[in-house]
C-alpha positions in Angstrom: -36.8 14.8 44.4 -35.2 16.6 41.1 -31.8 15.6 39.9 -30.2 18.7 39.3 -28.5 19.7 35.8 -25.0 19.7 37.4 -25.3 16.3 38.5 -26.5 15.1 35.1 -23.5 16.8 33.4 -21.0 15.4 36.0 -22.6 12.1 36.1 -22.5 12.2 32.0 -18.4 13.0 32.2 -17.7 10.2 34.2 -19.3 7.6 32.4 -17.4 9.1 29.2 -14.3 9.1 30.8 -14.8 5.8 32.1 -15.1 3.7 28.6 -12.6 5.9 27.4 -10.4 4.2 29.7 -11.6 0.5 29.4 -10.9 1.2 25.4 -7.8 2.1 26.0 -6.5 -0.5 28.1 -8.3 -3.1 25.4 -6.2 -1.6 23.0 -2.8 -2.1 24.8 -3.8 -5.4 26.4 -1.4 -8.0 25.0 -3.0 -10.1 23.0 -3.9 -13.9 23.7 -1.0 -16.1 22.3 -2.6 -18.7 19.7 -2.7 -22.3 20.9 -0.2 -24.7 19.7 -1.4 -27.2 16.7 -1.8 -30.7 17.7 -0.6 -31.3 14.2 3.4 -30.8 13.6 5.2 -31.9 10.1 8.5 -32.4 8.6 10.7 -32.5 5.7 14.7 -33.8 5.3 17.1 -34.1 2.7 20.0 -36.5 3.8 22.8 -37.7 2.1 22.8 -41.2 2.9 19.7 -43.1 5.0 21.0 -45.3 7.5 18.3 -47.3 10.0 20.0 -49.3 12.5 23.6 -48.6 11.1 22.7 -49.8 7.7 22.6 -48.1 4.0 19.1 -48.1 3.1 20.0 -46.9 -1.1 21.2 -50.3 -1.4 20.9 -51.7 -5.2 22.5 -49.7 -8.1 21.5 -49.6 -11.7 23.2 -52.8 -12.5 21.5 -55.0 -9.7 24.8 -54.5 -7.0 25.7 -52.7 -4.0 26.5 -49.3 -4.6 29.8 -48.6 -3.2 29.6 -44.7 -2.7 28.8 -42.9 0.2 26.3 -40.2 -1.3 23.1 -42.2 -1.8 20.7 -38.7 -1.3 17.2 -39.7 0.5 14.0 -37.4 0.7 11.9 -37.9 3.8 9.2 -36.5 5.8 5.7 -36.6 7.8 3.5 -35.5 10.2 2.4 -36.1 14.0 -1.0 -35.5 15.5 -0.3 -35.3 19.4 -3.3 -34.8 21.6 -3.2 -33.0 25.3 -4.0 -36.3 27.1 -0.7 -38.0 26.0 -1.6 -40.3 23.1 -0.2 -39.7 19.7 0.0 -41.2 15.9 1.9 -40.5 12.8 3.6 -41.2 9.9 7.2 -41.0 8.2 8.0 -41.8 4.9 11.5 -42.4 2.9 12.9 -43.0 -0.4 14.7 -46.1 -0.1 16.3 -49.1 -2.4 16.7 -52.2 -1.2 14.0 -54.4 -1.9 12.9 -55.4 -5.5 10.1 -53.6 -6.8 10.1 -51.2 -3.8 11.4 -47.6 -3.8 9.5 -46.1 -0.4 9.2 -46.9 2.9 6.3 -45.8 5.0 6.1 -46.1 8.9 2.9 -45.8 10.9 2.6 -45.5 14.6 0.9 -44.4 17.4 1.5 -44.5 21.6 1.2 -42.5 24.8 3.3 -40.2 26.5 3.3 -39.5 29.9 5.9 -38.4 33.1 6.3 -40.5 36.0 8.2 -38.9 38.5 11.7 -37.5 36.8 11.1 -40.0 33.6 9.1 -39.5 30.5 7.8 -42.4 29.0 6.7 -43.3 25.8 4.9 -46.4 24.8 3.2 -47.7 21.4 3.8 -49.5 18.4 5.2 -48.9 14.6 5.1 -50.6 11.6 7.4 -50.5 8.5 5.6 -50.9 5.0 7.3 -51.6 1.9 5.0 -51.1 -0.8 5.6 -53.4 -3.9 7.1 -56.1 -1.6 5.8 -56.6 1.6 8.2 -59.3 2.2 10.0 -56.3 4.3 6.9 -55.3 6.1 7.9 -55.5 10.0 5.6 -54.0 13.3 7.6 -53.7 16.4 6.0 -52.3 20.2 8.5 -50.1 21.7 9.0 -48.6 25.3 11.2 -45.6 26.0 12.0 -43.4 29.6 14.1 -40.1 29.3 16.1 -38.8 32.0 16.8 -34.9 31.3 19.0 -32.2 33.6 20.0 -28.9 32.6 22.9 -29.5 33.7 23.9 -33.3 32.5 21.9 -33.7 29.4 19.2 -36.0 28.2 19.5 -40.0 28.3 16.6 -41.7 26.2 16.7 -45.8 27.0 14.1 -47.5 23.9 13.6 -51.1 23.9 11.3 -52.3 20.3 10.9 -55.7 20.0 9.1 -57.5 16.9 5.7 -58.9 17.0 5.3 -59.7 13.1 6.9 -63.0 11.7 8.5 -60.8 8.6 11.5 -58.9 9.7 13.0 -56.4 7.1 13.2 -59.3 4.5 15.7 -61.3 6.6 13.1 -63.6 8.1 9.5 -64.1 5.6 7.1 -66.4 7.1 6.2 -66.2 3.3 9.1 -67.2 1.3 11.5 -68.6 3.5 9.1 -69.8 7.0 11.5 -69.1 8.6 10.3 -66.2 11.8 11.7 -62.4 12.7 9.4 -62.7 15.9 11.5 -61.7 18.9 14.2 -59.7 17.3 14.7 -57.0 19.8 16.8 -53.8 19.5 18.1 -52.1 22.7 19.0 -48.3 22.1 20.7 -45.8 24.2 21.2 -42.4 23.2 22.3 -39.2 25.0 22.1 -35.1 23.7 23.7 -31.8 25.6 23.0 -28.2 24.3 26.3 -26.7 24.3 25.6 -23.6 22.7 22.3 -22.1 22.5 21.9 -23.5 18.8 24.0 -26.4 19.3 23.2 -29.7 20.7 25.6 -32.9 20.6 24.3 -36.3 20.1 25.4 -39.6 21.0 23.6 -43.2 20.4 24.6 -46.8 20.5 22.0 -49.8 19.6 22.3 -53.3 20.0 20.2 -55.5 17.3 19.7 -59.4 18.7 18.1 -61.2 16.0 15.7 -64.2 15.7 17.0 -67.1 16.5 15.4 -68.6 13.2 17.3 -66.2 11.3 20.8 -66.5 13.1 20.2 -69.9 12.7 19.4 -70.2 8.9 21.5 -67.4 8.1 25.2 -65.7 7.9 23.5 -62.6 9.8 25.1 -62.2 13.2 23.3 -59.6 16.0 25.5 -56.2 15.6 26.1 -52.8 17.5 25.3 -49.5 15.5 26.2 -46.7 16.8 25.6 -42.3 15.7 27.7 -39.4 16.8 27.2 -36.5 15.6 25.7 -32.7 16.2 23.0 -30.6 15.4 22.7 -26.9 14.7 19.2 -25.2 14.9 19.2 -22.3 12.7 15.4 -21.0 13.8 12.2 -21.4 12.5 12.2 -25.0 12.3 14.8 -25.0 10.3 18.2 -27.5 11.5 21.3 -28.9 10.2 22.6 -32.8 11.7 26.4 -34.0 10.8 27.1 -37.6 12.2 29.1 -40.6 12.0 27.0 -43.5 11.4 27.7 -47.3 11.3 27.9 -50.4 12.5 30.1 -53.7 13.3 30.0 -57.4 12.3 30.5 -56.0 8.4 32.2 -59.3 8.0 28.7 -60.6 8.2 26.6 -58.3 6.2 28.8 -58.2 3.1 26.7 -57.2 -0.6 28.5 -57.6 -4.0 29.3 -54.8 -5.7 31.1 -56.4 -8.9 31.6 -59.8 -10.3 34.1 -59.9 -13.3 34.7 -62.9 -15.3 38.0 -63.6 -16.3 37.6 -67.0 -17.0 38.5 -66.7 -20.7 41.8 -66.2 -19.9 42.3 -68.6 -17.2 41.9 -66.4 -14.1 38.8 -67.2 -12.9 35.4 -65.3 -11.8 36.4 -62.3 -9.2 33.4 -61.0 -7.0 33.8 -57.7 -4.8 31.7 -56.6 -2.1 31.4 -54.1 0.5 29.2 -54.0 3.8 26.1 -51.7 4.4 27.6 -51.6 8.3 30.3 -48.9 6.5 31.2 -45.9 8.4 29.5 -43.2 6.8 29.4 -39.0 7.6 25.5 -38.1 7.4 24.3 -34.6 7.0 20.5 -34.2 7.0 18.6 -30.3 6.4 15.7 -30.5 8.2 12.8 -28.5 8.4 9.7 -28.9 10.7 6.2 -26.4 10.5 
């Protein structure tokens, strides 16, 4: 049987006006959104560093304490965080406090996961001092967060040291004496209250060694951070918090020592703690 000329032409129309259409709805298809990186990074700018309630910028030009509150830190690093829940990463800091030291570097790694209305996080971390390792520490940590819309977000950590330095107050090196089994128990709580603000709250309880409360004036202590955070977009934030710590009595550094023996008064030292109340503001910006 012939096909007749009509049905050719018709035929021909169709399939014309058919890809027009399927290049037309190609065209206004939205496109696919990229996936996320596993990698994220960040940089800060703080005005003081304090970990676990205490200054960091410790030692001044003439060997003391420095006594004033802006002691300006750089920091930053990156995270790698794969689908299945495990992670690693690294954060660095400009820091002075140990001789012949002037960074710190932490390294860790862990896994995520949810278990029932509780994310948990479990891994371990370890601080390096490079040019005196006699700070070097390596903790394992647990965490669980509890969120609501509604209530906020409660984070309970628990780290506890494995290594037998701890942040030069125990060196099995120099001093044999042992940091293993100083634990540090913190709880800390955030709300949004604004859609760029967010309140934060924290309070951390350090129990140390009992080799180093022992052998040393260093008593366990309560930190504690209040503060807020303003997220201007694009990665971009702003923190302000109060941050310190008690049992200063215990944690005292000298910051001057004048001799006035010459005249008969004596030598007069002066000191100050690194537990001191200080405002924080950190700029933060993560890609």
């Amino acid at each position: 049987m012939k096909i007749r000329p009509a049905t050719i032409k018709m035929a021909t129309i169709a399939l014309c006006l058919a890809a027009a259409a399927g290049a037309a709805s190609a065209q206004t298809a939205p496109a696919a959104a990229p996936e996320a990186s596993p990698i994220t990074a960040n940089i800060s700018l703080t005005t003081n560093y304090k970990f676990r309630g205490q200054d960091q910028d410790a030692i001044g030009n003439n060997g003391y304490y420095k006594t004033k509150a802006l002691k300006p830190a750089i920091q930053g690093g990156f995270d790698y965080a794969h689908e299945s829940g495990f992670y690693v990463g690294n954060w660095n800091s400009s820091v002075n406090w140990l001789s012949g030291n002037s960074i710190e570097s932490d390294i860790y790694g862990g896994y995520k996961f949810k278990a029932g209305p509780f994310d948990l996080d479990f891994g371990a971390l370890t601080y390096i001092y490079p040019g005196n390792r006699n700070g070097n520490t390596t903790e394992l940590y647990g965490a669980a967060t509890w969120s609501d819309d509604a209530i906020g977000s409660f984070t309970v950590k628990y780290s506890s040291t494995v290594s037998k330095d701890y942040f030069g107050f125990a060196s099995n090196r120099t001093t044999g004496w042992k940091g293993r089994g100083t634990g540090y128990l913190n709880v800390s709580y955030s709300k949004a209250v604004l859609p760029n603000l967010t309140l934060k709250a924290a309070v951390g309880y350090t129990h140390l060694s009992s080799d180093i409360r022992r052998n040393t004036p260093y008593k366990s202590y309560v930190d504690y951070n209040v503060g807020a955070t303003y997220d201007f977009g694009g990665g971009l934030s702003l923190t302000g918090a109060i941050v310190g710590a008690n049992k200063k009595d215990a944690y005292q550094a000298t910051t001057a020592v004048y001799d006035y023996s010459a005249i008969g008064l004596g030598t007069f030292t002066y000191s100050e703690s690194p537990n001191k109340a200080r405002f924080i503001a950190t700029l933060t910006k993560t890609f």
